[in-house]
Z-matrix of the N, CA and C atoms (Angstrom, degrees):
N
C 1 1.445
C 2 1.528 1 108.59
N 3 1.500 2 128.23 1 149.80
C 4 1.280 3 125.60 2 -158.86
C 5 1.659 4 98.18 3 -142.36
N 6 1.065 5 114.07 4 110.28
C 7 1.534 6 130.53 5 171.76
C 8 1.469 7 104.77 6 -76.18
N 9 1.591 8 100.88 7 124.02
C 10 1.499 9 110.81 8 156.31
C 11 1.463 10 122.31 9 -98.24
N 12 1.159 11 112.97 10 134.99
C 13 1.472 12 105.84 11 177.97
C 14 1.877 13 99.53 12 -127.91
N 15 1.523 14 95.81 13 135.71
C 16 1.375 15 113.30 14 167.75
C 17 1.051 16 143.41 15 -121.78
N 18 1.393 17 129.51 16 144.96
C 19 1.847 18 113.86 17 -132.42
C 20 1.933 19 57.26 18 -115.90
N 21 1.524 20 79.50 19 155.21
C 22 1.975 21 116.87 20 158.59
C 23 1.455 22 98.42 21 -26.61
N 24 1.133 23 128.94 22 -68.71
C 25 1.268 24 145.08 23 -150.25
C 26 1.729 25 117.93 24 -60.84
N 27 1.608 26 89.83 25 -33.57
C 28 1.626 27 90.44 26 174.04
C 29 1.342 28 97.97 27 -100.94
N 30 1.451 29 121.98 28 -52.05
C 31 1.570 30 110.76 29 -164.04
C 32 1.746 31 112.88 30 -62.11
N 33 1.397 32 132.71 31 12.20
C 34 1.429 33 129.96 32 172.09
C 35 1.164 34 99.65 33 -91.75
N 36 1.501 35 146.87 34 -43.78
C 37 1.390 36 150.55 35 -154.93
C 38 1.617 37 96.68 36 -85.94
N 39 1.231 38 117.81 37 -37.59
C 40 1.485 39 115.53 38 -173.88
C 41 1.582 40 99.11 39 -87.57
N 42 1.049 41 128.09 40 -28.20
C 43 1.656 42 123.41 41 -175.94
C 44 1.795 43 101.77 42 -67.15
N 45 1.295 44 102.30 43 -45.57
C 46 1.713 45 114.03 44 -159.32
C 47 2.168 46 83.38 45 -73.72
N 48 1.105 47 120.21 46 -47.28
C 49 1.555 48 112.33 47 -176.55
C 50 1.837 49 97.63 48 -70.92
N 51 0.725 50 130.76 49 -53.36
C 52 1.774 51 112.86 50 163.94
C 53 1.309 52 128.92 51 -40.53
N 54 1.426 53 107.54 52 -44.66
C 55 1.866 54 99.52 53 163.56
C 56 1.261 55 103.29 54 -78.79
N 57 1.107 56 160.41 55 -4.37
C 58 1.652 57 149.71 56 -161.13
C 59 1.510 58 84.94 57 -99.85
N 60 1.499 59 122.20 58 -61.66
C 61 1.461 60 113.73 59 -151.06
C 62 2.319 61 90.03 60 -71.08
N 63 0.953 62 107.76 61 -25.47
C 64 1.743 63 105.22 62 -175.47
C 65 1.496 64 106.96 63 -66.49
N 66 1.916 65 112.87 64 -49.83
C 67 1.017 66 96.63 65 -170.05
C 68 1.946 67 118.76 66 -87.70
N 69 1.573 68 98.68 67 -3.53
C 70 1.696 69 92.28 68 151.46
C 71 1.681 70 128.54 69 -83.62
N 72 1.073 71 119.21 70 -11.07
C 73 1.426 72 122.12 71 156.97
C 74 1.391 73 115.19 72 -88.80
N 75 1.103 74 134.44 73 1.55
C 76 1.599 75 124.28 74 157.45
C 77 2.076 76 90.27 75 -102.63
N 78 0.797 77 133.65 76 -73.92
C 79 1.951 78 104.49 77 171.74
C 80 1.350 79 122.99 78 -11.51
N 81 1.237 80 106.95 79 -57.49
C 82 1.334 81 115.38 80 178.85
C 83 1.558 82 105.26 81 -43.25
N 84 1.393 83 107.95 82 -85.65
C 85 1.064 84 130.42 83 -159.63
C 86 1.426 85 120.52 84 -52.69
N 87 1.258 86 107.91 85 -27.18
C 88 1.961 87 125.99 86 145.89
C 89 1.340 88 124.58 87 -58.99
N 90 0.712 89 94.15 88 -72.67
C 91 1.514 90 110.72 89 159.22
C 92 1.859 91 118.29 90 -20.43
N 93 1.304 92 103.69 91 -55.45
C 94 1.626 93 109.37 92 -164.98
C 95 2.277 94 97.36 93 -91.66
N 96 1.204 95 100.66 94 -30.66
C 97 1.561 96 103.97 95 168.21
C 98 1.345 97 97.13 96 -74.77
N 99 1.843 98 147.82 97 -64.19
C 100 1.967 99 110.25 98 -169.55
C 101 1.298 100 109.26 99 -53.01
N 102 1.818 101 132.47 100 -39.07
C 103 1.328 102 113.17 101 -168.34
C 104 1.150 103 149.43 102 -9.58
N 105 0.909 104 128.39 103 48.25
C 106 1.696 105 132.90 104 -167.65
C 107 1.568 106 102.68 105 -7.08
N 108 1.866 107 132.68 106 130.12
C 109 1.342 108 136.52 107 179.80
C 110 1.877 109 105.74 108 -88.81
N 111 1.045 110 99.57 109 107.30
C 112 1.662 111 93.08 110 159.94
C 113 1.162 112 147.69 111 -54.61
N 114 1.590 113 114.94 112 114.38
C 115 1.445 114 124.68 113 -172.02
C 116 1.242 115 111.75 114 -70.24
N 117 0.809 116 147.43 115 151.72
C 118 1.636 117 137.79 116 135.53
C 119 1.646 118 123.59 117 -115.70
N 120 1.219 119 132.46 118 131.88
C 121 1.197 120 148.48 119 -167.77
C 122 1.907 121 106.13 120 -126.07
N 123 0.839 122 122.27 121 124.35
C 124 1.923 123 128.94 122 178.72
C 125 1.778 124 100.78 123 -96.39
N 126 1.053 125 123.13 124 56.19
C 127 1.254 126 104.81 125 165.06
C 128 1.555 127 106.80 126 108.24
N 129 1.427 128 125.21 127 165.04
C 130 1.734 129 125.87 128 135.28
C 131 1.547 130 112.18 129 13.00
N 132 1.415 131 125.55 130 -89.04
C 133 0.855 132 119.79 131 -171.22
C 134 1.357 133 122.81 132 -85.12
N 135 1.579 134 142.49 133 -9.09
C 136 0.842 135 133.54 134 143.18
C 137 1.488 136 115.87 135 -49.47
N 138 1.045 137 136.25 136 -71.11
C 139 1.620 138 122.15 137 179.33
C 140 1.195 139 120.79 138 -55.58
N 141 1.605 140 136.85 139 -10.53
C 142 1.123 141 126.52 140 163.71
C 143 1.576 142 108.95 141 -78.72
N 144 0.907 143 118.85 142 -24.89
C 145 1.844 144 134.09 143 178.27
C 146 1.692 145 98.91 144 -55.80
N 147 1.387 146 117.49 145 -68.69
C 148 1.103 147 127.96 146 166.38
C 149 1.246 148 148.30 147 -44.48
N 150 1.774 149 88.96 148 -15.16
C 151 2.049 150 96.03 149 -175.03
C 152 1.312 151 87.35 150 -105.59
N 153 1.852 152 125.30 151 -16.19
C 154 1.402 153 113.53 152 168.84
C 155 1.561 154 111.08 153 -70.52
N 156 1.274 155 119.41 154 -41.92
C 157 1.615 156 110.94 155 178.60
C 158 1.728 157 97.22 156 -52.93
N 159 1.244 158 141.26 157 -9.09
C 160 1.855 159 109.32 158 -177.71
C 161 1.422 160 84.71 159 -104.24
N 162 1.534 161 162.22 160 -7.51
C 163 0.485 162 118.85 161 -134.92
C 164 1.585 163 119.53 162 150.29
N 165 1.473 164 106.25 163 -79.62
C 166 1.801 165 134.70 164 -162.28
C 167 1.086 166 95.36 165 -68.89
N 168 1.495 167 113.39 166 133.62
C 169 1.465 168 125.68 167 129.13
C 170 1.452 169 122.05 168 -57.45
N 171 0.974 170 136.01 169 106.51
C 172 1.711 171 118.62 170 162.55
C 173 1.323 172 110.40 171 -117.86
N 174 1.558 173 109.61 172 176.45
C 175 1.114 174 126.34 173 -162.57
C 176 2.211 175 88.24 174 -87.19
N 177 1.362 176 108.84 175 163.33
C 178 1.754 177 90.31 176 -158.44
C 179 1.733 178 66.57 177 -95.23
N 180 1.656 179 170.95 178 -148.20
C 181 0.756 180 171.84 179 42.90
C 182 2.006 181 118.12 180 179.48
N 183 1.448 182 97.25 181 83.29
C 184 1.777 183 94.56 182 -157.56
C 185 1.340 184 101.47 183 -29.78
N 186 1.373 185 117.44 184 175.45
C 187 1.721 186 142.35 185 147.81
C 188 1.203 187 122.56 186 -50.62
N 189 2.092 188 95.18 187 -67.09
C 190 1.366 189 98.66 188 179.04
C 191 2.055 190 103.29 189 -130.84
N 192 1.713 191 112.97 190 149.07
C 193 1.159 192 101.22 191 150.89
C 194 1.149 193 144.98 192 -99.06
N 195 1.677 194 157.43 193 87.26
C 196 1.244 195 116.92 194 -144.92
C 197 1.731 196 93.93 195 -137.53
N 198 1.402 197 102.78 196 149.99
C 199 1.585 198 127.30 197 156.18
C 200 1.173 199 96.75 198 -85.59
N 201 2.019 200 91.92 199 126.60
C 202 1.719 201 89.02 200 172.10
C 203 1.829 202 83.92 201 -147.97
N 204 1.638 203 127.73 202 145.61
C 205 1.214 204 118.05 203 148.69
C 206 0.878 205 128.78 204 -83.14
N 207 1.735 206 113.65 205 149.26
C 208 1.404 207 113.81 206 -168.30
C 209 1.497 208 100.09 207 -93.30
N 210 1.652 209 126.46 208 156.99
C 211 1.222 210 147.55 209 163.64
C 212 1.912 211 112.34 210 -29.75
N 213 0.919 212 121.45 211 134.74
C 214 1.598 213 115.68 212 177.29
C 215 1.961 214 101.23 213 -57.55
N 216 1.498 215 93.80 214 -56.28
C 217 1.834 216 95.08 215 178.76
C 218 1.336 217 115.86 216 -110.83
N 219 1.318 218 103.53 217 102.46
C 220 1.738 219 121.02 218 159.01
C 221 1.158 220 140.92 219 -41.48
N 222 1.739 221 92.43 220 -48.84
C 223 1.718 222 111.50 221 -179.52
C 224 1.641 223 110.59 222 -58.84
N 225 1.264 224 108.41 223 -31.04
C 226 1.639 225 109.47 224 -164.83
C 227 1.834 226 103.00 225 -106.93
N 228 0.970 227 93.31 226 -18.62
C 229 1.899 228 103.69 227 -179.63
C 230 1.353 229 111.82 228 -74.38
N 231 1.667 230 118.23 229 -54.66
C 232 1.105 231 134.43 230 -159.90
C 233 1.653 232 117.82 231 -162.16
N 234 1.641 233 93.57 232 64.70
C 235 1.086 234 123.98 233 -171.72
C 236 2.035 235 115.68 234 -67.43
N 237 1.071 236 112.97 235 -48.82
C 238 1.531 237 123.24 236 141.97
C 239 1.282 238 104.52 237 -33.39
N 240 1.342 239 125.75 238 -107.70
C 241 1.691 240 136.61 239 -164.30
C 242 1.504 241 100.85 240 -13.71
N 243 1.974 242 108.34 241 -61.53
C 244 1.386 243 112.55 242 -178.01
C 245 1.449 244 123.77 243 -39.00
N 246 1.428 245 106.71 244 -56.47
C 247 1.291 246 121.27 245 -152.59
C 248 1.879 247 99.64 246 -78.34
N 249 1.394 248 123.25 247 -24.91
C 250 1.692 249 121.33 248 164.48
C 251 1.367 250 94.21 249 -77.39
N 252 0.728 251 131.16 250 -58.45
C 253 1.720 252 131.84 251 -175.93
C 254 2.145 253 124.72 252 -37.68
N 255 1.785 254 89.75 253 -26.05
C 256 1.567 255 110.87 254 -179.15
C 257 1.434 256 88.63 255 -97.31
N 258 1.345 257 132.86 256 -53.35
C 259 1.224 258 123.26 257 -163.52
C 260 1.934 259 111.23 258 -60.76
N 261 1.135 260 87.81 259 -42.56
C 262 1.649 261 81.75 260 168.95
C 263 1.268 262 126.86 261 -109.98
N 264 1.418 263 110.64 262 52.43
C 265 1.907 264 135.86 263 150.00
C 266 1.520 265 86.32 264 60.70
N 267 1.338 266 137.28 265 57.29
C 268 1.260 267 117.24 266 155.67
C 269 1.959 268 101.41 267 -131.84
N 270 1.095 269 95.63 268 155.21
C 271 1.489 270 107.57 269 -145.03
C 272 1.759 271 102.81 270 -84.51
N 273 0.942 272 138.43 271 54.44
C 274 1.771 273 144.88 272 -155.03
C 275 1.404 274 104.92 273 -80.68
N 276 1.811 275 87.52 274 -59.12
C 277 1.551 276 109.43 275 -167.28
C 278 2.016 277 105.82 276 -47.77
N 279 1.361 278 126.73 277 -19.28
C 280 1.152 279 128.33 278 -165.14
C 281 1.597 280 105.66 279 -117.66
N 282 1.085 281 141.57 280 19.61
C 283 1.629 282 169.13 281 153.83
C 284 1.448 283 111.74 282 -55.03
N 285 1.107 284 113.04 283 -51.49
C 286 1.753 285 110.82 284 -147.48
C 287 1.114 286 100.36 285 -67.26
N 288 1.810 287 91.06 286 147.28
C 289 1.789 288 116.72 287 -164.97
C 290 1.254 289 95.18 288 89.86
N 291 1.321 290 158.51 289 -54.38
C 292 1.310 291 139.77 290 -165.81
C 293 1.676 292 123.86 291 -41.35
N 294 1.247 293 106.78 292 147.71
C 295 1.876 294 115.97 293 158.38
C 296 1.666 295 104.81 294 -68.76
N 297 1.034 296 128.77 295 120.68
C 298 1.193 297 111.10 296 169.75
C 299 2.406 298 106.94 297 -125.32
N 300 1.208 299 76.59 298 -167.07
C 301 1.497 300 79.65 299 -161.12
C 302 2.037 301 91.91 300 -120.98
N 303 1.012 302 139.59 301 151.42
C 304 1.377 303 134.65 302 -166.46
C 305 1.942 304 100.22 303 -158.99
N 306 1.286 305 96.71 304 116.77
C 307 1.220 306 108.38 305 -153.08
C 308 2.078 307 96.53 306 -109.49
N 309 1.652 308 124.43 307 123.96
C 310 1.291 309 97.66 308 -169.44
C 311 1.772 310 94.78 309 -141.77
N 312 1.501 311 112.96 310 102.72
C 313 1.434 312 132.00 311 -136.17
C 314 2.475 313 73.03 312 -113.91
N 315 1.108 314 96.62 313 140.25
C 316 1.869 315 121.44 314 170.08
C 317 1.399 316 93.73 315 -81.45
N 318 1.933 317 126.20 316 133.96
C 319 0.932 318 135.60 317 169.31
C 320 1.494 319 119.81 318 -93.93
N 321 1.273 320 124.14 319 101.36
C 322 1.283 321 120.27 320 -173.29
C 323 1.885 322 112.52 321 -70.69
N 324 1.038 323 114.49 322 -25.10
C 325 1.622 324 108.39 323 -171.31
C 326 1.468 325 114.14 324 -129.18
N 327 1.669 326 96.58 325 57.21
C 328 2.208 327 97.37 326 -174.00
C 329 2.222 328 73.86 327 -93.36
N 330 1.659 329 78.67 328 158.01
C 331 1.445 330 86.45 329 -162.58
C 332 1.716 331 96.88 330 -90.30
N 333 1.068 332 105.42 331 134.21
C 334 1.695 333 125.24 332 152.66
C 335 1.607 334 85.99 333 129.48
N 336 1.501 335 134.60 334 23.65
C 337 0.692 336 157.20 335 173.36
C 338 1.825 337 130.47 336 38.21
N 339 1.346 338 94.33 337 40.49
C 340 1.409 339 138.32 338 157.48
C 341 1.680 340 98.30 339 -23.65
N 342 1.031 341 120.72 340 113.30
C 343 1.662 342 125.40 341 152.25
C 344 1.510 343 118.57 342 -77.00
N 345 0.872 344 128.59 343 -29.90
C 346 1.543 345 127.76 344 -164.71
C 347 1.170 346 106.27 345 -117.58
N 348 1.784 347 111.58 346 52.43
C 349 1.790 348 114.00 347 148.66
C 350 1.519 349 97.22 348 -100.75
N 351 1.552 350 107.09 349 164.38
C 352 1.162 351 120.75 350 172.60
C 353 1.761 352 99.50 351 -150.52
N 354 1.603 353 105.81 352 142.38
C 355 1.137 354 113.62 353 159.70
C 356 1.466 355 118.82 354 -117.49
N 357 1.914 356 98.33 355 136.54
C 358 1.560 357 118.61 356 -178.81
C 359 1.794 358 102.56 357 -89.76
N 360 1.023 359 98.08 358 146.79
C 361 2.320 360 103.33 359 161.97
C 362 1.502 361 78.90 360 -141.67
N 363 1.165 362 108.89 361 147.99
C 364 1.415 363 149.32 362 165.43
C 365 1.721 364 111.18 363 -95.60
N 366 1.209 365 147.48 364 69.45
C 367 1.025 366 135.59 365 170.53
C 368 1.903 367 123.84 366 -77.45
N 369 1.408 368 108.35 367 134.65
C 370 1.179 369 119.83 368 168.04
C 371 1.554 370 113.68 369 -96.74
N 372 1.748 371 124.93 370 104.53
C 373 1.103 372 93.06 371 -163.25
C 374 1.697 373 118.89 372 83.59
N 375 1.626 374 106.13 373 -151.28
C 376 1.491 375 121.68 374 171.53
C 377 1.653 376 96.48 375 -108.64
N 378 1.355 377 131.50 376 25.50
C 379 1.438 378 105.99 377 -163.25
C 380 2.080 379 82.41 378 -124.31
N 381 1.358 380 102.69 379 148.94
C 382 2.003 381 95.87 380 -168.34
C 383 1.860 382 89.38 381 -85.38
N 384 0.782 383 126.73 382 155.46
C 385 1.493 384 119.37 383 165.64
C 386 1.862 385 111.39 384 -123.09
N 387 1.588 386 100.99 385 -17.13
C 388 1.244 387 109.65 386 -176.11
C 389 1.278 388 122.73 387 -163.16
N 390 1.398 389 122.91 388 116.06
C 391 1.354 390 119.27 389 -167.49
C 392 1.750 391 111.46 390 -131.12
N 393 1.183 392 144.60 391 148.70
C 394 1.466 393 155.19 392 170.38
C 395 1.457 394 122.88 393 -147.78
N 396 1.786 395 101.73 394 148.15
C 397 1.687 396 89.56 395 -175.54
C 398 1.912 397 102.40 396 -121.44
N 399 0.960 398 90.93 397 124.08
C 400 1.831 399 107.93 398 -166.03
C 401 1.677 400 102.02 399 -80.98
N 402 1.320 401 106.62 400 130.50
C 403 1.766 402 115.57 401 161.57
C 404 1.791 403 91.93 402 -92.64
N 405 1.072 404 111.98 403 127.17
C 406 1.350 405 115.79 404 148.04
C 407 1.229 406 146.23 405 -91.75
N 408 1.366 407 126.44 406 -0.61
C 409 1.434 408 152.65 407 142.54
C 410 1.678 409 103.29 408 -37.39
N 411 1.885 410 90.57 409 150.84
C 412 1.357 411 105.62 410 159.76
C 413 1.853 412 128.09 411 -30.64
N 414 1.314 413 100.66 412 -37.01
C 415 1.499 414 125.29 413 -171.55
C 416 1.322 415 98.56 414 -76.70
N 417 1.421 416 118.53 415 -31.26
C 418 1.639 417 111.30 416 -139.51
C 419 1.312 418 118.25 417 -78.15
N 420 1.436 419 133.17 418 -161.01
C 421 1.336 420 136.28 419 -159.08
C 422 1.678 421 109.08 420 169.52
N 423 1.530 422 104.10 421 -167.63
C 424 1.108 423 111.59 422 -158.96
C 425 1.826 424 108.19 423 -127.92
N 426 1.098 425 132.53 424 88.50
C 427 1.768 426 131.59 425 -166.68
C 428 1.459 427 128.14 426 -127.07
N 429 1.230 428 128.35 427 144.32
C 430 1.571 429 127.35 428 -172.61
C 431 1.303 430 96.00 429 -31.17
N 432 1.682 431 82.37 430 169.55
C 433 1.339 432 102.38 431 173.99
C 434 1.516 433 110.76 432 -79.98
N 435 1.080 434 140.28 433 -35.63
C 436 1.727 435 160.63 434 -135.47
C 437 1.959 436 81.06 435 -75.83
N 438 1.191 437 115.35 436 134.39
C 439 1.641 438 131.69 437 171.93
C 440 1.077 439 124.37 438 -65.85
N 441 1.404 440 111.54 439 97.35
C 442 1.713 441 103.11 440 -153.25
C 443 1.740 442 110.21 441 -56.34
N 444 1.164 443 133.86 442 152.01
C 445 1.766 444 153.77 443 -169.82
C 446 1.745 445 87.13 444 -80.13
């Protein structure tokens, strides 16, 4: 049997490289869980496909189509929009300056049976970067996409 013995001198340099390599594998590993997951939507009917996976009925034929560019800075423009937009892992906040495509589909089944919701997706491309479902009523407002319970 063979005893190691280690003076101060080595075991500090190897302790401090054991937390370095731990605390870059917990970065990492944070790191790869915020990633925002990529949607992709093909058009019209891809995003109507998609607001049926949360949920939505829509009408299959948007409302409105429009090309619009987005602002170079988001964070300070449309700091709201951003901040629902982070909460539900879609990637907005990192957009600005883009052409984008804005997709705005009639909700047939918001519950209490409300006619005048509408849902927006923002597509870059085929990929959604930003989506919301609008009350347009006196009452109304601006809320995830996710089907309310």
């Amino acid at each position: 049997m063979r005893i190691v013995h280690l003076s101060r001198r080595r075991l500090l340099p190897a302790l401090l490289l054991l937390l370095a390599a731990l605390a870059a594998a917990l970065f990492f590993a944070l790191k790869k869980q915020s990633a925002p997951q990529t949607i992709y939507a093909d058009g019209a009917a891809g995003c109507a496909a998609y607001l049926q996976k949360l949920g939505w009925e829509v009408d299959p034929e948007p409302v409105e189509t429009l090309q619009l560019r987005l602002p170079d800075d988001l964070a300070e423009r449309f700091a709201d929009y951003t901040a629902l937009q982070n909460a539900q892992g879609l990637p907005f906040a990192s957009c600005g300056g883009q052409t984008v495509c804005r997709y705005t589909f009639r909700l047939t089944n918001y519950p209490g049976g409300r006619t005048d919701a509408q849902a927006n997706l923002l597509l870059s491309g085929t990929a959604v970067i930003a989506g919301d479902v609008m009350l347009l009523g006196e009452d109304g407002g601006q809320f995830p996409l996710a089907y309310p319970k």
